[in-house]
C-alpha beads as a LAMMPS data file, in Angstrom:
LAMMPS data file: protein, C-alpha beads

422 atoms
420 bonds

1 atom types
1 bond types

-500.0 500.0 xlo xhi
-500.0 500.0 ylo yhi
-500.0 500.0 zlo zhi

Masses

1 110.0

Atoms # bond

1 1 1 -5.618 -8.707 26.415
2 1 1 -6.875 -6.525 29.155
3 1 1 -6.207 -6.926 32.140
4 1 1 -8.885 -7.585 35.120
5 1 1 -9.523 -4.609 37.071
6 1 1 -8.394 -2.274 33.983
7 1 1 -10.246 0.107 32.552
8 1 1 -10.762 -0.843 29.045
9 1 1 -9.173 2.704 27.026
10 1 1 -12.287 4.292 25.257
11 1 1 -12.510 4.431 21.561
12 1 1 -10.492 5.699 19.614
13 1 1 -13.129 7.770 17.658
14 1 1 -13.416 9.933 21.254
15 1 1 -9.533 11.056 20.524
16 1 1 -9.695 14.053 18.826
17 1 1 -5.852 13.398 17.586
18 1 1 -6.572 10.067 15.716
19 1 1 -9.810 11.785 14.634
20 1 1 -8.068 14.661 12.671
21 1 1 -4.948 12.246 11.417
22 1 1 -7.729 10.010 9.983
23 1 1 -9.428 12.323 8.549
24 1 1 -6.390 14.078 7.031
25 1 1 -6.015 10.754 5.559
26 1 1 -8.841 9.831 4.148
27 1 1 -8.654 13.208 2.394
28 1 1 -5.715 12.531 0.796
29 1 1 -6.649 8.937 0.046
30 1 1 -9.923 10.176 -1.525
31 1 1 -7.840 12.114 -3.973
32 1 1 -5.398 9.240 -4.758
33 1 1 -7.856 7.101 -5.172
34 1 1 -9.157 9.110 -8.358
35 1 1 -4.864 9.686 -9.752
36 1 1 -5.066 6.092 -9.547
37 1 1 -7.376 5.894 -12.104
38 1 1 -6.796 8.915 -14.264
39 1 1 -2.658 8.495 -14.134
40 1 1 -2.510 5.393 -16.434
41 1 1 -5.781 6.326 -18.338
42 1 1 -3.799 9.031 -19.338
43 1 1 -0.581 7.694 -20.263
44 1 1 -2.436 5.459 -21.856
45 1 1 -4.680 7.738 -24.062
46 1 1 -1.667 9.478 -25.132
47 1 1 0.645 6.278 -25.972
48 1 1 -1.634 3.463 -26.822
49 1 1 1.475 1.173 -25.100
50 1 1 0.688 -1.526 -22.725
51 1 1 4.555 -1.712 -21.398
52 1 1 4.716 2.111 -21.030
53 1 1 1.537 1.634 -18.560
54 1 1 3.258 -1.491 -16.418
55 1 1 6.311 0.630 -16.470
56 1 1 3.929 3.571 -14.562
57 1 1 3.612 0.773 -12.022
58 1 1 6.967 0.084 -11.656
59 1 1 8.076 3.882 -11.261
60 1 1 4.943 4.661 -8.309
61 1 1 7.174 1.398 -6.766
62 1 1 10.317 1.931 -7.258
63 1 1 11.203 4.971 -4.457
64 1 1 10.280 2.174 -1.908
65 1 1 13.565 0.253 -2.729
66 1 1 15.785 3.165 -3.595
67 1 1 14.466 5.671 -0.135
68 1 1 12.512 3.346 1.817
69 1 1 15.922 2.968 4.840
70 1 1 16.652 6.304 4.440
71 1 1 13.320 7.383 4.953
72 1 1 12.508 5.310 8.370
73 1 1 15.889 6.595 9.589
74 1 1 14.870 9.846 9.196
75 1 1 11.181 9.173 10.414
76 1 1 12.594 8.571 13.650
77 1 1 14.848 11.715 13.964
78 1 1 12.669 14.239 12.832
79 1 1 8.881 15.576 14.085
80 1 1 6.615 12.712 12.596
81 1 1 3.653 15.959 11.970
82 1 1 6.379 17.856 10.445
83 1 1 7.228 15.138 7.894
84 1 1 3.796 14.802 7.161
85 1 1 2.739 18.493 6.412
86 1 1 5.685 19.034 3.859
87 1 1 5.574 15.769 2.194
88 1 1 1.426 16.762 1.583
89 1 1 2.700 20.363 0.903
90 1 1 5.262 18.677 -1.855
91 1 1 2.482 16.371 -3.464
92 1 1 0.367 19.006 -4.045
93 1 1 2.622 21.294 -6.187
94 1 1 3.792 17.840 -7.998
95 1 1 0.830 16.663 -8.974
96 1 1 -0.894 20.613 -9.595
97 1 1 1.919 20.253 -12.332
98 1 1 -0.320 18.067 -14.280
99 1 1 -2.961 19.724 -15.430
100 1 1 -0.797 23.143 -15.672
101 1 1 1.420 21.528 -18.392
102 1 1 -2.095 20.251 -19.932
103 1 1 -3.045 23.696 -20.258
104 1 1 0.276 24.654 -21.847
105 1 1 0.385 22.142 -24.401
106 1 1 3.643 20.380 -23.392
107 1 1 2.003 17.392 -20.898
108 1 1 3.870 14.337 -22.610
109 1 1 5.000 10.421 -21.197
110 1 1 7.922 11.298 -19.838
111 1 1 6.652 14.016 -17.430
112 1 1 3.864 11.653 -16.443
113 1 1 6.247 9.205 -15.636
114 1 1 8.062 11.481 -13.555
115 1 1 5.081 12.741 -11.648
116 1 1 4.458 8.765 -10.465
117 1 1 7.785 8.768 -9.891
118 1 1 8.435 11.562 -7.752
119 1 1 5.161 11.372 -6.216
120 1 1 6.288 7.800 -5.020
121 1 1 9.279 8.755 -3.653
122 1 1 7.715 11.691 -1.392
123 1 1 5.449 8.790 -0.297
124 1 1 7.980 7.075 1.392
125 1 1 8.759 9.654 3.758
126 1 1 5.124 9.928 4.859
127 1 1 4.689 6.706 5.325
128 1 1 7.252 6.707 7.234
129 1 1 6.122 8.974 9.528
130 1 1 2.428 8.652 9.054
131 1 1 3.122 4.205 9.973
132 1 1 5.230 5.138 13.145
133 1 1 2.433 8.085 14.221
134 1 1 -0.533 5.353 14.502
135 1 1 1.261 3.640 17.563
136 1 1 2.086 6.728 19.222
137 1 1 -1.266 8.150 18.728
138 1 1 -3.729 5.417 19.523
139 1 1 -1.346 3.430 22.089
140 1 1 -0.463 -0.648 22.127
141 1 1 -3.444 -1.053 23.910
142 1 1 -5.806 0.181 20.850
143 1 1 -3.182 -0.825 17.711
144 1 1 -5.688 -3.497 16.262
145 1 1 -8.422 -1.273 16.507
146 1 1 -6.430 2.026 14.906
147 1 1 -4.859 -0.331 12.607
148 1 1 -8.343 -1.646 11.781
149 1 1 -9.822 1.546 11.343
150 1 1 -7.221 2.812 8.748
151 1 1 -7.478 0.035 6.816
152 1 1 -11.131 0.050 6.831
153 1 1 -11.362 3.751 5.665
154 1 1 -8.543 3.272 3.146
155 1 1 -10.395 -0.047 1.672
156 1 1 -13.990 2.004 1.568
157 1 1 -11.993 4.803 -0.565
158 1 1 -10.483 2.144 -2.367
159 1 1 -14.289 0.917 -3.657
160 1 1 -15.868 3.854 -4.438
161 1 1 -13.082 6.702 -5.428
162 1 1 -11.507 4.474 -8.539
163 1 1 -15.072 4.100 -9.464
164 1 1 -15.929 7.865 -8.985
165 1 1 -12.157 8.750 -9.951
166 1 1 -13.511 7.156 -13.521
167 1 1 -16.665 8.931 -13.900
168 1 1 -14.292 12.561 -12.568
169 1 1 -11.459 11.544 -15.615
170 1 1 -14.035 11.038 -18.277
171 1 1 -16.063 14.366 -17.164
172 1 1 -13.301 16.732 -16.206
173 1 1 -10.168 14.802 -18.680
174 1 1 -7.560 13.301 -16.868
175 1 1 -5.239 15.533 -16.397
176 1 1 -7.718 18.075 -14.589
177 1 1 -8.965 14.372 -12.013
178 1 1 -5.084 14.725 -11.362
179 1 1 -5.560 18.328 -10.305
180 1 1 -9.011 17.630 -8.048
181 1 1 -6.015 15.383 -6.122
182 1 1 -3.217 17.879 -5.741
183 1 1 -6.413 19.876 -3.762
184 1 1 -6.903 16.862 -1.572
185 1 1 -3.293 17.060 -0.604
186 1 1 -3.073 20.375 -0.178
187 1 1 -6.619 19.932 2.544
188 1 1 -5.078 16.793 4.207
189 1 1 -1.571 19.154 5.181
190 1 1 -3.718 21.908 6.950
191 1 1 -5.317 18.931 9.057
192 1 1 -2.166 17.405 9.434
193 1 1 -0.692 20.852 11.221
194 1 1 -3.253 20.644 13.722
195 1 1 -1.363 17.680 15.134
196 1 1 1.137 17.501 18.039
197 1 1 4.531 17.065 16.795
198 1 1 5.075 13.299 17.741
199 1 1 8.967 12.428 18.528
200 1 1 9.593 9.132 18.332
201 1 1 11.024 7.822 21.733
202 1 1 15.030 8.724 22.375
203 1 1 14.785 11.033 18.671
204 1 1 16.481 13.352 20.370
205 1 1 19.581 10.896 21.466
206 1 1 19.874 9.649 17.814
207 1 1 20.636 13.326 16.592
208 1 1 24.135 12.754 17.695
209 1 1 24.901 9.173 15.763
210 1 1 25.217 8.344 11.990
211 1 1 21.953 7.226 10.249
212 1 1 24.033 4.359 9.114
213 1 1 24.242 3.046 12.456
214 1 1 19.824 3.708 13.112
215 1 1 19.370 1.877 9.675
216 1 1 21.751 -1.067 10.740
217 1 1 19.684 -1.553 14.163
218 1 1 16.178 -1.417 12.102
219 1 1 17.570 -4.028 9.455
220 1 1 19.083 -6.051 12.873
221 1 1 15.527 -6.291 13.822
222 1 1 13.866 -7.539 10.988
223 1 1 16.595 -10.291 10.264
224 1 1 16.799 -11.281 13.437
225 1 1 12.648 -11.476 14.694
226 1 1 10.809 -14.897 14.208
227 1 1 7.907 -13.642 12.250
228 1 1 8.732 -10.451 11.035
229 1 1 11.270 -12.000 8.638
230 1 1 9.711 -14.767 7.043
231 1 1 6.338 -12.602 6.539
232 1 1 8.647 -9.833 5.208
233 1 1 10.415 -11.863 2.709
234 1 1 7.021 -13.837 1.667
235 1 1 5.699 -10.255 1.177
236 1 1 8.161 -10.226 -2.056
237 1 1 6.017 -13.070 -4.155
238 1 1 3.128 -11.052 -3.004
239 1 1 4.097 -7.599 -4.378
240 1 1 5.314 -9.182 -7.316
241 1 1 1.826 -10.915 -8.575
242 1 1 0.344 -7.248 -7.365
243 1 1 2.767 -5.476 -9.373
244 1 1 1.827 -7.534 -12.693
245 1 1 -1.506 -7.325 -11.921
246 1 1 -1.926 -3.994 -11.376
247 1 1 0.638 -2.903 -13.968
248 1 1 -1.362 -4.620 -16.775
249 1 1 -5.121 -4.004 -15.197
250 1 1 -6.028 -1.209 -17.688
251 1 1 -4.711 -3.249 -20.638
252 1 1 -6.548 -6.214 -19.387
253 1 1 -9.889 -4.103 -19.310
254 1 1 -9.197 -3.203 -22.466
255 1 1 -8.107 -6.261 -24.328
256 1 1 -9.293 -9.039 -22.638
257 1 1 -12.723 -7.739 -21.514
258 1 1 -13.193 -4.758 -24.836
259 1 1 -13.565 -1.844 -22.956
260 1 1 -12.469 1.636 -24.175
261 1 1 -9.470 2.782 -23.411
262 1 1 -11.647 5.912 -21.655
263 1 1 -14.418 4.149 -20.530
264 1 1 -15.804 4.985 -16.819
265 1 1 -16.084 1.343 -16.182
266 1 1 -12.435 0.994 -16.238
267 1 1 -13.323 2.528 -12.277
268 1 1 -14.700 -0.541 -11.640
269 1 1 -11.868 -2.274 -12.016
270 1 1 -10.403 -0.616 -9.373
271 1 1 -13.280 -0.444 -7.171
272 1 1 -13.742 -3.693 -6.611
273 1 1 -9.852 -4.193 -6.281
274 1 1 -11.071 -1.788 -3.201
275 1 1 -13.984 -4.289 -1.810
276 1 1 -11.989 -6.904 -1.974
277 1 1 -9.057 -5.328 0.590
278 1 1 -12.126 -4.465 2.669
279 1 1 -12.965 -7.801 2.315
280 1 1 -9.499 -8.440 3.843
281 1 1 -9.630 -6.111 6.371
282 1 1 -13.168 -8.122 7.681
283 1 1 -11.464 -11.049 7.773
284 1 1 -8.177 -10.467 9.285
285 1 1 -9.330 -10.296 12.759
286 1 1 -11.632 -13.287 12.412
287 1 1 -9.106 -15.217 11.056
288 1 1 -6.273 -14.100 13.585
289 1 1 -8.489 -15.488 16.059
290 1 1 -8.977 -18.608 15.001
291 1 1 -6.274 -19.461 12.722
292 1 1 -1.757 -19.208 13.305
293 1 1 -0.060 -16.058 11.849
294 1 1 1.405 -17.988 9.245
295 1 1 -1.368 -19.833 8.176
296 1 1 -2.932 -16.718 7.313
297 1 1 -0.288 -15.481 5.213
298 1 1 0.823 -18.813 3.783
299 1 1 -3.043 -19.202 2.700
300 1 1 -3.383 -16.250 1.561
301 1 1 -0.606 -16.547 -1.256
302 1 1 -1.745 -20.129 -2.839
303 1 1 -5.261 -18.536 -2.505
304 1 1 -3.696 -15.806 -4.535
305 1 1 -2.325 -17.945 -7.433
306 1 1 -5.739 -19.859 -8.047
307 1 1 -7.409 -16.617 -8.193
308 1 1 -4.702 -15.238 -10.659
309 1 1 -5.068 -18.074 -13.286
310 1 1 -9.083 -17.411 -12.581
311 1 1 -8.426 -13.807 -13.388
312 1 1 -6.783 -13.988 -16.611
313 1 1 -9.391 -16.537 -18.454
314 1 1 -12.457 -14.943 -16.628
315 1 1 -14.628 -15.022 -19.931
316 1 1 -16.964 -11.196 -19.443
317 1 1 -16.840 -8.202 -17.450
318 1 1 -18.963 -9.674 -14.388
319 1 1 -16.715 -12.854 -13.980
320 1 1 -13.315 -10.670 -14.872
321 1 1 -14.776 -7.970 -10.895
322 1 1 -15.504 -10.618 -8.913
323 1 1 -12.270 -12.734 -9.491
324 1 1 -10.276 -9.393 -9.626
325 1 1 -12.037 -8.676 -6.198
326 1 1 -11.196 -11.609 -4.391
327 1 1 -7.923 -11.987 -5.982
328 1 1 -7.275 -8.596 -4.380
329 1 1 -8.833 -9.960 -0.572
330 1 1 -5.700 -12.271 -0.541
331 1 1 -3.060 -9.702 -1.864
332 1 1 -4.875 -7.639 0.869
333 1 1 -4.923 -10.232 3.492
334 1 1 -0.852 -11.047 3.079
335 1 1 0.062 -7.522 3.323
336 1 1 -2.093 -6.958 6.763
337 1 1 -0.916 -9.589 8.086
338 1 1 2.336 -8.613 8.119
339 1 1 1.998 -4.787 8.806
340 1 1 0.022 -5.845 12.116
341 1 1 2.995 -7.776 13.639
342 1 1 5.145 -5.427 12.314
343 1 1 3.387 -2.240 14.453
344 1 1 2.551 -4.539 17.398
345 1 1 5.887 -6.372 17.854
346 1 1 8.425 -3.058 17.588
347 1 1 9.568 -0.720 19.685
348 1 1 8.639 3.174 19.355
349 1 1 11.734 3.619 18.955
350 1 1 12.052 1.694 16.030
351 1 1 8.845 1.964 14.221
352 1 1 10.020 3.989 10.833
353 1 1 13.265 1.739 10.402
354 1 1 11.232 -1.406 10.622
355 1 1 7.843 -0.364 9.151
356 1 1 9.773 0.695 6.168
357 1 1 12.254 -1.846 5.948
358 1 1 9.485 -4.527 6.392
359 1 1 7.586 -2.759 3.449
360 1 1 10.301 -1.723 0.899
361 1 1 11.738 -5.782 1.232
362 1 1 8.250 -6.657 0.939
363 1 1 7.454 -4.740 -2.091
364 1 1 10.385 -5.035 -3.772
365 1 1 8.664 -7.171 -5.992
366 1 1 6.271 -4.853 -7.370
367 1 1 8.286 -3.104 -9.840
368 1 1 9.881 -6.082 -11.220
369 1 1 6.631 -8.059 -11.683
370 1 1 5.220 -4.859 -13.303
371 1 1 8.267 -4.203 -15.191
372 1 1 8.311 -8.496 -16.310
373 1 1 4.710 -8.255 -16.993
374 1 1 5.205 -5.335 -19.490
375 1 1 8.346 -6.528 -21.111
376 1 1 6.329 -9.843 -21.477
377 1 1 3.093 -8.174 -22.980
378 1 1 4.442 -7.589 -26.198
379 1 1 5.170 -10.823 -27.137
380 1 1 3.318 -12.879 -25.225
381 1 1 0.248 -10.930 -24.890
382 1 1 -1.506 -9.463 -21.855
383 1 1 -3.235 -12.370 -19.908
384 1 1 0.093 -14.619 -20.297
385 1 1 2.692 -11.773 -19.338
386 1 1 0.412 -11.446 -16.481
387 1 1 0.622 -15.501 -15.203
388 1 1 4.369 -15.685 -15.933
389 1 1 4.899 -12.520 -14.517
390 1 1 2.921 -13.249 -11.655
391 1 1 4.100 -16.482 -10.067
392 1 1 6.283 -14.902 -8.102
393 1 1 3.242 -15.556 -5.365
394 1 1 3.281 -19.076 -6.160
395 1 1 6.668 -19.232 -5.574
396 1 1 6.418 -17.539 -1.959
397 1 1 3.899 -19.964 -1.086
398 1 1 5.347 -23.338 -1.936
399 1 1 8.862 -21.400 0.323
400 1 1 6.858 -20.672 3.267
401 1 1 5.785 -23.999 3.488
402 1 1 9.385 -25.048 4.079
403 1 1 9.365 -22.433 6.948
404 1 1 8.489 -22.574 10.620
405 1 1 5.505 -20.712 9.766
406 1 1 3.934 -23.590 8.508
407 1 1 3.862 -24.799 12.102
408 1 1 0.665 -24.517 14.529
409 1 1 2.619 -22.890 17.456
410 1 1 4.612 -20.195 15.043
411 1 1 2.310 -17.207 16.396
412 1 1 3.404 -17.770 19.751
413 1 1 5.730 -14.677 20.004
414 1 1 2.639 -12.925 18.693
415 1 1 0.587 -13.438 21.291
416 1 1 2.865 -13.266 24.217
417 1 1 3.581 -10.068 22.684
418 1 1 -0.340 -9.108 23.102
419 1 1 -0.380 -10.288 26.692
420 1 1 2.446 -7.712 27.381
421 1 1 0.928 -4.479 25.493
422 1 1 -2.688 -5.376 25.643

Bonds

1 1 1 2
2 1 2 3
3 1 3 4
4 1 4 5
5 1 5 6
6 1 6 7
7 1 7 8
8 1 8 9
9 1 9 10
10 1 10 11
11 1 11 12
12 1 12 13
13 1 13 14
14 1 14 15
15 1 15 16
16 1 16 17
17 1 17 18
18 1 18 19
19 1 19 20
20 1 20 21
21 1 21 22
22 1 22 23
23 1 23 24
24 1 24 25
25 1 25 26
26 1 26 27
27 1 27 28
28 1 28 29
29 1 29 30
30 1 30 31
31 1 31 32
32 1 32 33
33 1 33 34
34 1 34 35
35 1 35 36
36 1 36 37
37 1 37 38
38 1 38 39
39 1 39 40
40 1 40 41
41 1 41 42
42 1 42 43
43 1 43 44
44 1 44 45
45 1 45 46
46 1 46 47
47 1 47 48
48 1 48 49
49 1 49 50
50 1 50 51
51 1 51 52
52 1 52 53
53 1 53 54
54 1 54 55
55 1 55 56
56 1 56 57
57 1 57 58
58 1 58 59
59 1 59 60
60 1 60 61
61 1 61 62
62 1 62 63
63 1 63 64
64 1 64 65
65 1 65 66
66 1 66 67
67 1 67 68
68 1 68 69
69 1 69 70
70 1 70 71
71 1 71 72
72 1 72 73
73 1 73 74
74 1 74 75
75 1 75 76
76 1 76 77
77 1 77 78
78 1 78 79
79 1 79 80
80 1 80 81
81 1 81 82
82 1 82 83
83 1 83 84
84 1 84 85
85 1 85 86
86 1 86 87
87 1 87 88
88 1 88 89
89 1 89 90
90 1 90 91
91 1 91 92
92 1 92 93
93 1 93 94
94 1 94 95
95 1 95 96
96 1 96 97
97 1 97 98
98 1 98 99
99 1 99 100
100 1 100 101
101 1 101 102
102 1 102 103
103 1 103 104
104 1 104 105
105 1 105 106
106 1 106 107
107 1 107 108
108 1 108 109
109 1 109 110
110 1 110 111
111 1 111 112
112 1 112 113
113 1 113 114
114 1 114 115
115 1 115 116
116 1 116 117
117 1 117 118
118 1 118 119
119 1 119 120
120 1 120 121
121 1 121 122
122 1 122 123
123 1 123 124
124 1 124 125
125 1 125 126
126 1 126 127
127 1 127 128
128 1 128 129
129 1 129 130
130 1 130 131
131 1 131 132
132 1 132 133
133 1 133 134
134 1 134 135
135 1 135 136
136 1 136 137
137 1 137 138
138 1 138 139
139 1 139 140
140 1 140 141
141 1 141 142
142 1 142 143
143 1 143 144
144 1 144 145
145 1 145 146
146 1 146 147
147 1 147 148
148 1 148 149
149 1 149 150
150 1 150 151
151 1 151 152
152 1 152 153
153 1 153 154
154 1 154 155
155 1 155 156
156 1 156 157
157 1 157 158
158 1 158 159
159 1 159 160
160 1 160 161
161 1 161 162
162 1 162 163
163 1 163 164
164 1 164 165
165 1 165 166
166 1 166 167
167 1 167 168
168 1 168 169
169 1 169 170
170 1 170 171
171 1 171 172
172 1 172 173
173 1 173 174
174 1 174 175
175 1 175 176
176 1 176 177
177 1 177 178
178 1 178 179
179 1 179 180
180 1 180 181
181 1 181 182
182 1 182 183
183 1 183 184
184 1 184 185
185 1 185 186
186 1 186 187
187 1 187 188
188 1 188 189
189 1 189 190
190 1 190 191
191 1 191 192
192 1 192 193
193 1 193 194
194 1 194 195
195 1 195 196
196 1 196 197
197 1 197 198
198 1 198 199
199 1 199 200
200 1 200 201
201 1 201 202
202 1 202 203
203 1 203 204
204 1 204 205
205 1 205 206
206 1 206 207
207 1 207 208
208 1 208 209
209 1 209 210
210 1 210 211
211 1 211 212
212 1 212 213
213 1 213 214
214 1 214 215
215 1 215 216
216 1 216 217
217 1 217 218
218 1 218 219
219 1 219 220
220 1 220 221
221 1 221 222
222 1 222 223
223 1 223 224
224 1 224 225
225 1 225 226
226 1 226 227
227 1 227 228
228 1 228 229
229 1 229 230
230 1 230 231
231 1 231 232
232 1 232 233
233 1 233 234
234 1 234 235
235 1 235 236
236 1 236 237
237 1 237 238
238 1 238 239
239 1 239 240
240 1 240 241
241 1 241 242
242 1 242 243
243 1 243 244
244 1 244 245
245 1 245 246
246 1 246 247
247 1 247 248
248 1 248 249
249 1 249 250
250 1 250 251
251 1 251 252
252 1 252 253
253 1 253 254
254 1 254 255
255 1 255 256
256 1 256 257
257 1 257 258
258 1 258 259
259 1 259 260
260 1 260 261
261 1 261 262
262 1 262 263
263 1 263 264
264 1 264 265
265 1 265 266
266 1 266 267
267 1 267 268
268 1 268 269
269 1 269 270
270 1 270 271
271 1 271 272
272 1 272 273
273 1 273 274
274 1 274 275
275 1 275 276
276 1 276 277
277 1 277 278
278 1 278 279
279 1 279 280
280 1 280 281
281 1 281 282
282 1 282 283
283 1 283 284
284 1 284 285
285 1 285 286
286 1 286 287
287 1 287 288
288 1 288 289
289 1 289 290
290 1 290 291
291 1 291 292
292 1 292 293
293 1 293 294
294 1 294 295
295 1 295 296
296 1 296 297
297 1 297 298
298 1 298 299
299 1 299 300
300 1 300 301
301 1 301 302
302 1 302 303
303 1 303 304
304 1 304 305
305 1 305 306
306 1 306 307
307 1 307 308
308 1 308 309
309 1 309 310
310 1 310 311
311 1 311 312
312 1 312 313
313 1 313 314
314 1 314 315
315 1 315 316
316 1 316 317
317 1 317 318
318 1 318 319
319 1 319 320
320 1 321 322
321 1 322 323
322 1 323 324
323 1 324 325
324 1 325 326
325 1 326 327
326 1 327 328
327 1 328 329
328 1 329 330
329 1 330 331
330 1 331 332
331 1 332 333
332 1 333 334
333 1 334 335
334 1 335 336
335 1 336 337
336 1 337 338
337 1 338 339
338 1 339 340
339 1 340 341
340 1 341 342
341 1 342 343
342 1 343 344
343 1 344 345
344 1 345 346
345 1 346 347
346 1 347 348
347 1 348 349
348 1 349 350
349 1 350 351
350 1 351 352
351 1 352 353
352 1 353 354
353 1 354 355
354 1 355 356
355 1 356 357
356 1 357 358
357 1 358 359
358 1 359 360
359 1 360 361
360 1 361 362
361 1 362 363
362 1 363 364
363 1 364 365
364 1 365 366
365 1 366 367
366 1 367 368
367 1 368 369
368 1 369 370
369 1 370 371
370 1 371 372
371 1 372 373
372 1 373 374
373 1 374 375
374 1 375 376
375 1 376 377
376 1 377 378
377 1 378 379
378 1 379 380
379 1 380 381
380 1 381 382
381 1 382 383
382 1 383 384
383 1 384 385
384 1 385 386
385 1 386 387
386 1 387 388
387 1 388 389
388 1 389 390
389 1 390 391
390 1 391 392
391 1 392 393
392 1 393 394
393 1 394 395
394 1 395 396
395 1 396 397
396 1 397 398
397 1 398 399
398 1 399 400
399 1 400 401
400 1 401 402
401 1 402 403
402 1 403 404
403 1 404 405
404 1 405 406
405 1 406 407
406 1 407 408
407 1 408 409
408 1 409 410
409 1 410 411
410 1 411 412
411 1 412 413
412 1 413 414
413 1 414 415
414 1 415 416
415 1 416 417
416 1 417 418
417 1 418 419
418 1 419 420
419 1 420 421
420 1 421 422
């Protein structure tokens, strides 16, 4: 809400700053957007196991629960550019290592699984940072539209880079798509340095106390806000469906639909995983207008289960991408949701504890519906490990109906919150 008399702030596509973060971003994204489709192809070319390529999904997950306080402590001590530049720095050399130990003859499962892993892990720390810059560089005033615009970008790399990451693996090999995304990284860091150093607000008084104390206050705050919890622990059903999902999409392709193992239409998978978040990201404002905060979310995960049981007896490839697609709009949908309140209702100050508290509760699911879904697969075959594994979302639906976010008025904190920073 802008007030009358108020200049309205100009867009944010006139700020040189957000300009060059974004596009430092989308950089990077373009590049993970093709790892995302050559890391389990790979795996999977060299093991032929369905669990070993759920587990993948579990490991790219897993840093979130093990780092993810640690890491929004630290985001709000320490230079948010400076975290970004060495974390980009980091990936780069990681995932250069790919196509290296290709070369040498001694690339193998267990250093592919380390890669995800590792690779996850520095991606907490930019998160961190990079979730906590957006407020500081685009303001409260422009939030929904900076938090539009990255999702929008990220969405539109998420529909065409799996599908041109697919076409890159089975021209170039795997292992040498991997490599075309250690350059990314490597691009998005020199962007990244042009940036002002952005200290969160009162960094410089936290130097002095314990980071057990600044992860205690960031945890505080999610417990103890209306919304922010119950979205936060709804998030955990959603994560969970996502992690079976994605864990055992290649083995789906493959099994369920008869594609190759290498086939470039495995990219489409994943491309229209991307259309349907930007379906998601269309929607969210529309819908945030119209319809309560928890609605939304609380929609969004029955939506999800009905499109899950759609997904897993879709009977060709057309049916199998657009189920897959819209399936993925209401993962998508869920996740916004929360991430918006999340940026718009916290303090500066407190942006990397509870941006990454908010999102290693929420998907703390992930690994342990891709890590049920493979254990499952073996015996009880992909498309059922994939419905058992993934009603945790059903589950988190039929909760949040017991909540107070079931209620009409529940978004009223929300926007009394946008009549004070609009």
């Amino acid at each position: 809400m802008v007030a009358v008399g108020v200049e309205r702030p100009k867009s944010l596509w006139f700020d040189g700053r957000f300009v060059l973060f974004t596009a430092a971003r989308a950089v990077s994204w373009a590049g993970t957007a093709i790892t995302l489709v050559a890391l389990p192809m790979l795996l999977y070319q060299r093991t032929q196991n369905a669990s070993l390529t759920a587990l993948l999904t579990a490991a790219e997950a897993l840093p979130y629960l093990v780092f993810g306080l640690l890491a929004g402590a630290l985001a709000d001590r320490w230079p948010r550019r400076t975290v970004m530049v060495l974390i980009s720095v980091a990936q780069a050399v990681l995932l250069a290592s790919v196509p290296l130990a290709d070369v040498a003859g001694i690339l193998g499962a267990g250093h592919l699984l380390a890669v995800a892993l590792a690779s996850a892990g520095f991606a907490v720390f930019f998160d961190a940072a990079s979730f906590s810059a957006i407020p500081q560089l685009a303001g409260r005033a422009r939030l929904a539209e900076a938090t539009s615009a990255s999702a929008g970008i990220h969405t539109m790399i998420g529909l065409l880079g799996p599908t041109v990451g697919g076409v890159v693996a089975a021209s170039l090999g795997a292992a040498n798509a991997i490599g075309v995304d250690a350059v990314s990284y490597a691009l998005a860091a020199i962007l990244l340095g042009r940036l002002p150093l952005l200290r969160a607000d009162g960094a410089g008084e936290r130097a002095g106390t314990r980071l057990r104390a600044d992860i205690a206050d960031g945890l505080r705050f999610v417990w103890r806000h209306p919304l922010i919890r119950p979205l936060t622990l709804l998030g955990i059903g959603n994560s969970m469906t996502a992690g079976a999902v994605l864990g055992l999409l290649l083995p789906m392709a493959v099994r369920q639909v008869g594609l190759a193992p290498d086939d470039a239409r495995i990219g489409l998978f994943y491309g229209v995983a991307g259309l349907g978040g930007l379906l998601a990201t269309l929607l969210l404002p529309w819908l945030a207008r119209r319809i309560p905060v928890g609605w939304v979310s609380l929609g969004g995960l029955l939506a999800n289960w009905l499109l899950l049981l759609g997904w897993v007896s879709a009977p060709g490839l057309v049916p199998a991408l657009i189920v897959l697609g819209l399936w993925q709009a209401t993962n998508t949908l869920v996740t916004l949701n929360g991430i918006l309140v999340r940026q718009r209702m916290t303090p500066d100050a407190l942006q990397g504890r509870v941006n990454t508290t908010g999102r290693m509760i929420a998907w703390g699911g992930q690994p342990l519906g891709a890590a049920l879904g493979g254990a499952l697969a073996a015996g009880l075959g992909v498309p059922a490990a994939v419905v058992c594994s993934g009603a945790g979302v059903l589950l988190a639906g039929l909760l949040g109906l017991a909540t107070p976010l079931r209620a009409r008025n529940a978004d009223a904190a929300a926007r009394n919150a946008d009549a004070v920073t609009g």
